[in-house]
N, C-alpha and C positions, 0 to 999 in steps of 0.2 A: 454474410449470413446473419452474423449479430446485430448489422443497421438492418436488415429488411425485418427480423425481429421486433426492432425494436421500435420501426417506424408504425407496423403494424398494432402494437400495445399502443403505442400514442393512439394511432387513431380508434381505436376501443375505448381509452379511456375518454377522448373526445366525442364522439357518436354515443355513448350511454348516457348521459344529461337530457341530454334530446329526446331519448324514449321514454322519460321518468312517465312524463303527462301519459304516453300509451298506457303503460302498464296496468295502471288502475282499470282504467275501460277496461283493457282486453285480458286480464283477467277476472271480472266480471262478468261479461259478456262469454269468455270462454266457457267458464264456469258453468254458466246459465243454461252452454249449451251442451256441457258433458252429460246434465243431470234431465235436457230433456231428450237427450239420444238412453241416456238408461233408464227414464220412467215410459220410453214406448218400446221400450223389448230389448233396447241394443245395450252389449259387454263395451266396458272402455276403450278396448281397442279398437272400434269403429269414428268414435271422435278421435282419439289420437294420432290414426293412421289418416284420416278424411284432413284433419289440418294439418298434417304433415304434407299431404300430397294435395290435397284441394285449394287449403289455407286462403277462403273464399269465404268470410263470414255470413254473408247473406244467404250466400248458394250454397254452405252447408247447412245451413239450420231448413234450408226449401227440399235440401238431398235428404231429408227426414222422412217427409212425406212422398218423394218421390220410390223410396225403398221398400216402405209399407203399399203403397201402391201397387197397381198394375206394370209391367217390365215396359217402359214405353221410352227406348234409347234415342230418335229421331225428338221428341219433346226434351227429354232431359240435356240433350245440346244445345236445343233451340233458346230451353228458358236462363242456360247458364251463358249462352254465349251473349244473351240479352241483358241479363242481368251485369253483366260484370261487361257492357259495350263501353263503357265510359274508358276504359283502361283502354280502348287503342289512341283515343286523345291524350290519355296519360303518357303511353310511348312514343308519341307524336314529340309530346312538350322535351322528352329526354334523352332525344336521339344523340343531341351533342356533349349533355352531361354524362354520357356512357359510353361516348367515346374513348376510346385507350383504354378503358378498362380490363383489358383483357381475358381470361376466362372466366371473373368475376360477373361479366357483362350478365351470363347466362343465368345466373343466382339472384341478380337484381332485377329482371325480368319475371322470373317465378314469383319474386317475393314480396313487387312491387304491390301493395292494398293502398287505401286511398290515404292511412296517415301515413307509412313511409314514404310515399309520394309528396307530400307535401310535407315535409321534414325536409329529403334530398332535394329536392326544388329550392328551397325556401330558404335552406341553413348557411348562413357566414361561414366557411369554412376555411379555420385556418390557413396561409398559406404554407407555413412548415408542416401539416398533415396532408397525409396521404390521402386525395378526393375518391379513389376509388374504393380503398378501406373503409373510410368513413361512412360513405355509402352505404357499402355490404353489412358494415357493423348496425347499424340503422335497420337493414332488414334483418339481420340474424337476430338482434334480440327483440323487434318485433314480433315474429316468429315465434321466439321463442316464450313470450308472453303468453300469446294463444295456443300453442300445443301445451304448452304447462297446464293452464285455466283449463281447457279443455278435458284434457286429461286425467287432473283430479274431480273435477267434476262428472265424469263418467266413472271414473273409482268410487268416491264416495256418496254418489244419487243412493245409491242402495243403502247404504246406513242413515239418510236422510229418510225420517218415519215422519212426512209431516205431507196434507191435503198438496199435489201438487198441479190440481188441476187449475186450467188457465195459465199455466207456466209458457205454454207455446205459441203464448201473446207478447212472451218478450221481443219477437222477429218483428211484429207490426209495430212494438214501441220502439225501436230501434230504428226503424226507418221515417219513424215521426221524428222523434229526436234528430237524427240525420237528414228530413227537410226541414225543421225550424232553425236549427244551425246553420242552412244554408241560407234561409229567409232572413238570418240577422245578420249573415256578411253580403250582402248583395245589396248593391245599391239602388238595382231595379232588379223588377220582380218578374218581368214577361213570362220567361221561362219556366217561373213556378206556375205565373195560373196557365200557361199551354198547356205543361203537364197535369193538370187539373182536371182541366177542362175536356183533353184527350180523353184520358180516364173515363171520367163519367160518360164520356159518349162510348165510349167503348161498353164499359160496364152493361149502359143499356143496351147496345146493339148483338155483342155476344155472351150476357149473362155472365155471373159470378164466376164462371169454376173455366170460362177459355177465354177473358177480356186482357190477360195481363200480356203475352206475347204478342197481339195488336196491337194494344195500345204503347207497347215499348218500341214496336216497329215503327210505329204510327210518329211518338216524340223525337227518338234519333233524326226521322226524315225531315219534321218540320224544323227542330234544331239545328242542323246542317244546313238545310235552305236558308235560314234567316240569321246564320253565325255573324255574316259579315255586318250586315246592319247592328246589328245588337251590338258588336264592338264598336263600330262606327258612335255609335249613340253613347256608350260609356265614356270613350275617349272627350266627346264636346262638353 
């Protein structure tokens, strides 16, 4: 009992370095998003409990508008299961690093967002720690970043007495900032201008307010037809 203890604490203390770089973002980010779930009507417990259980940062700042909305549960799967498609290539990539994990497995699949994915992917891990601790510990305190941020942020929007309008622009710079970051680690760009390019045809074809579930349908398809090439051409 005292080694599984204690192998445990090792790997906590190992896995918490690796989230330093999260923390910042996703308390920010979290933040940003507590205080614009309370400047459009909602008490803190709706961010708190949505990143507890959703802990989908895109698809929670879009469950904003979906709530003020009209009750439309066929859309609201459609646009989350769209939005967050990327994660079954993420499961794809981790089937054998989650192996033996044991009932850890299930905690690292809920918790998996796009930096502890590329953390547990990515990270030299000791061989005297525990790979499936280490893991988990990576997403609990990611985790736990964003219900924190979130959470005070929904607490204290209300004692923030300042213009907060334009604040629900932070969800578009975010996903700017998260394609420029991708456009500066890729060595080739296809994929960004498909997605581009998709877009705007879509934009024009079904207007503003129904172009993003096409065109999300529309990039998966064309990105899976043309995976193999694209690695083909990286690899030469």
């Amino acid at each position: 009992m005292f080694h599984d203890i204690k192998a445990i604490r090792k790997a906590a203390l190992c896995a918490f370095p690796h989230t330093i770089p999260i923390f910042a973002g996703f308390w920010f980010l979290g933040l940003t998003y507590g205080i614009y779930m309370n400047v459009s009507g909602f008490s803190f417990w709706y961010p708190m409990f949505m990143s507890m259980t959703i802990f989908a940062g895109s698809v929670e700042f879009v469950t904003v508008n979906m709530l003020l909305g009209a009750f439309n549960p066929i859309q609201a799967l459609a646009m989350a299961f769209m939005i967050n498609a990327r994660h079954l290539f993420y499961g794809l990539s981790m089937l054998d690093k989650f192996r033996d994990t044991g009932a850890k497995k299930i905690y690292l699949i809920f918790g998996m967002c796009d930096e502890t994915f590329s953390i547990n992917y990515t990270a030299d891990i000791p061989d005297n720690v525990d790979r499936g601790w280490f893991m988990f510990f990576v997403t609990l305190f990611n985790q736990f970043y964003w219900v924190s941020g979130s959470t005070l942020g929904g607490i204290f929007g209300s004692l923030i007495h300042f213009n907060t309008e334009g604040i629900d622009f932070v969800m578009t710079a975010m996903f700017t900032v998260i394609f420029m970051e991708q456009w500066l680690k890729e060595k080739q760009h296809a994929s960004a201008f498909i997605g581009i390019g998709i877009s705007l045809l879509c934009l024009i074809l079904f207007g503003s307010d129904n172009f993003i579930i096409p065109a999300m349908l529309a990039i998966l398809g064309i990105l899976t037809l043309i995976r193999k090439p694209l690695e083909n051409k990286l690899q030469d």
